[in-house]
C-alpha positions as CSV (number, residue, x, y, z in Angstrom):
1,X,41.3,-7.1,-76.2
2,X,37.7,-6.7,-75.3
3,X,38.8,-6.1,-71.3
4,X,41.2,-3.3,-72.4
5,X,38.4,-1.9,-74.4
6,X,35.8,-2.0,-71.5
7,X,38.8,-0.9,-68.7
8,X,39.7,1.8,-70.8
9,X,35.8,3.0,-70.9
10,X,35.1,2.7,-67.5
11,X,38.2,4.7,-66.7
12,X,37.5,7.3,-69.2
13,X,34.1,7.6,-67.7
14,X,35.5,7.7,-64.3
15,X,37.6,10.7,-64.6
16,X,34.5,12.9,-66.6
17,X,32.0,12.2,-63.9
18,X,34.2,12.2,-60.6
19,X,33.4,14.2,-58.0
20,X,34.3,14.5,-54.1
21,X,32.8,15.3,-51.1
22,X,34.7,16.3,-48.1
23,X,33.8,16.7,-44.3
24,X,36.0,20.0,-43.6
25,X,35.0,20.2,-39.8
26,X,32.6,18.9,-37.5
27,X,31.5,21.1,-34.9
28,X,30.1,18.8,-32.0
29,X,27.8,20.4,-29.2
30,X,25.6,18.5,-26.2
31,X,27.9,15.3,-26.4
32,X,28.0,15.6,-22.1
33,X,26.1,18.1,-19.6
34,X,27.3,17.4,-15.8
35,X,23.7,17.5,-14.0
36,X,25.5,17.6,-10.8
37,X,27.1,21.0,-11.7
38,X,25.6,23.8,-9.8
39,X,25.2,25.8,-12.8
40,X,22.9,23.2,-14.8
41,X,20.0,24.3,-16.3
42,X,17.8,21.4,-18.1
43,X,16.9,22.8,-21.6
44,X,14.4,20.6,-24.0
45,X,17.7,20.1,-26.3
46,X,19.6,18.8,-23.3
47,X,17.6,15.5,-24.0
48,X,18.4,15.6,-27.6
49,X,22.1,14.2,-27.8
50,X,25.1,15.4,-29.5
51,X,24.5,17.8,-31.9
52,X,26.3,18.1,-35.0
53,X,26.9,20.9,-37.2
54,X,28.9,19.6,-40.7
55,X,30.7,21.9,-42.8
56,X,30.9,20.1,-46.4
57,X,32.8,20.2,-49.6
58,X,31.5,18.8,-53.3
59,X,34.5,19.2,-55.5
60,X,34.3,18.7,-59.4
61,X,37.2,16.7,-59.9
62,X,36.5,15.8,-63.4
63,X,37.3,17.2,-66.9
64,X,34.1,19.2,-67.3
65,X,31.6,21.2,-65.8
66,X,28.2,19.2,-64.1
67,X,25.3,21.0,-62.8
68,X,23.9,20.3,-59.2
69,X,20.5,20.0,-58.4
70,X,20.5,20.5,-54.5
71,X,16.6,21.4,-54.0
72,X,16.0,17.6,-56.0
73,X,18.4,16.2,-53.7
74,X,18.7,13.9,-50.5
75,X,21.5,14.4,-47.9
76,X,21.9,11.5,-45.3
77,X,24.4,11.4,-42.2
78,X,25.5,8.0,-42.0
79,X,27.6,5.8,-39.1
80,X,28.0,2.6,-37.5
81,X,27.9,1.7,-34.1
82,X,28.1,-2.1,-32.5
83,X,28.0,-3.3,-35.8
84,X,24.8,-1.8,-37.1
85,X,23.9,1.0,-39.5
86,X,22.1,4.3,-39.0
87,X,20.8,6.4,-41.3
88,X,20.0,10.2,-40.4
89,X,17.6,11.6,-42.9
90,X,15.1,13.4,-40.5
91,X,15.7,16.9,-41.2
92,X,15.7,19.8,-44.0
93,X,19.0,21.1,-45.2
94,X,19.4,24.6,-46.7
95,X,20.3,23.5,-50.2
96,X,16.7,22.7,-50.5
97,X,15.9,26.3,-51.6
98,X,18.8,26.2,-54.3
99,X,17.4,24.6,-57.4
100,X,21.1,24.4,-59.4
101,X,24.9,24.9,-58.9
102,X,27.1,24.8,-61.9
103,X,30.5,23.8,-61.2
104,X,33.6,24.1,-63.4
105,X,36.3,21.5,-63.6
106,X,38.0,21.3,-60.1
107,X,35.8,24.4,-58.6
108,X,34.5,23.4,-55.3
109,X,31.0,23.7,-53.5
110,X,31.0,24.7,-49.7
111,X,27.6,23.9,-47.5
112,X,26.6,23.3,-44.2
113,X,24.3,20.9,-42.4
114,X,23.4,20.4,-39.1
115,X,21.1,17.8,-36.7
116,X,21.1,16.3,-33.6
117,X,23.1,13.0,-34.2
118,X,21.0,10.2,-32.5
119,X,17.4,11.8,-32.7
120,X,15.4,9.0,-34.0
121,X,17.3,5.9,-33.5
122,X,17.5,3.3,-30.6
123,X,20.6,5.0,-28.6
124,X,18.9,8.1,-27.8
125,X,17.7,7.7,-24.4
126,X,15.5,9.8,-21.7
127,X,17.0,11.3,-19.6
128,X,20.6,10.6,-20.5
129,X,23.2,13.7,-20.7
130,X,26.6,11.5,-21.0
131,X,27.3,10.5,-24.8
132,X,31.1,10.8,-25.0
133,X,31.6,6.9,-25.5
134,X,28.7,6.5,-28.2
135,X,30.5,10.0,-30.0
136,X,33.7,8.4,-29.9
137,X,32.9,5.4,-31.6
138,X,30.8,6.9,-34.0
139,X,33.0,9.7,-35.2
140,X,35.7,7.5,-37.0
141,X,32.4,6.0,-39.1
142,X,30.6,9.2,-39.8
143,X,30.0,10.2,-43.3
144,X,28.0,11.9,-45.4
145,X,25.7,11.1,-48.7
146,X,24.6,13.5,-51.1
147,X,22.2,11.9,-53.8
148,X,20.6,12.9,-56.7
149,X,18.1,10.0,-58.3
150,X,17.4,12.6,-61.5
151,X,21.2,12.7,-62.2
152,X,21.6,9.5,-60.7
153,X,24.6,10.8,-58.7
154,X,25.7,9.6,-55.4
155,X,28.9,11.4,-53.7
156,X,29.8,9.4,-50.5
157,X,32.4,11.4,-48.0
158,X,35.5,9.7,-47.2
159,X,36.7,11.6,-45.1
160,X,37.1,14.2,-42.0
161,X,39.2,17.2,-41.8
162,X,38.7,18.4,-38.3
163,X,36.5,18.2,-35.3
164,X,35.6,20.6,-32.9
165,X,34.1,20.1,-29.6
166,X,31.9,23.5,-28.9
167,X,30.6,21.6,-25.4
168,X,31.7,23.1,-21.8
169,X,31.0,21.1,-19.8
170,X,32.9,18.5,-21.8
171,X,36.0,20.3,-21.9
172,X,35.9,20.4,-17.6
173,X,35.1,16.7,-17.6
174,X,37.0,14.9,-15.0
175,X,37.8,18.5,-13.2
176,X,35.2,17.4,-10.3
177,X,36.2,13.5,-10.3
């Protein structure tokens, strides 16, 4: 009886404090540059990597309104590549100026972040301008964490809409081969 008790609980608090957050499109930028092209022109954000910008969803899918504290909160991008973890938490995000967002039951929150994907870890490297195999196999592990230690919330993505590749010389890939 006592496990019915404690399942029913849990599930009851499950549906009042569930929300969602949603990747609804990556647009990706700087993935490849040809260097051999004739029109190449080395900018300082060549060296950078793929660039991301995210356009994100926090829906309130629970029975009640909850209040959002974006300026009090963290936003990580997170992936896996070879087997090992990266964290991306080196840059400000806008919802740093909101202090709070009330959301009604199932009334969704729409945001954007952007960085430069790799800046900071060990696959960033000088001098490189060809990331399409390190995208590729970070894309299907990309997510997103919004947290929020004062309301001890923590909304993982789980999953992406669509992705869009902004890059030129990416799309001509192959075309001088």
């Amino acid at each position: 009886m006592k496990t019915k008790v404690l399942f029913v609980i849990y599930f009851i608090s499950a549906v009042i404090y569930s929300q969602e957050l949603n990747i609804n499109k990556i647009e990706l930028s700087n993935v490849y540059k040809n260097i051999n092209s004739k029109s190449f022109d080395l900018s300082e954000d060549d060296e950078k990597g793929p660039y991301l910008l995210l356009r994100l969803q926090i829906t309130n899918n629970s029975n009640k309104s909850i209040c959002l504290s974006p300026s009090k909160s963290q936003i990580k991008i997170l992936f896996t590549y070879n087997g090992k973890v990266y964290e991306n938490i080196n840059y400000e995000h806008l919802l740093q100026e909101i202090d709070n967002i009330n959301l009604k039951p199932n009334e969704s929150f729409y945001y954007i972040i952007y960085d430069y994907l790799l800046v900071g870890t060990d696959l960033l490297m000088e001098n490189k301008f060809n990331y399409i195999v390190e995208t590729l196999r970070i894309l299907p592990t990309l997510k997103v964490q919004y947290k929020e230690l004062e309301h001890d919330l923590d909304i993982l993505s789980d999953k992406i809409d669509n992705v869009i590749l902004l890059d030129e010389d990416l799309i001509h890939y192959g075309e001088d081969l």
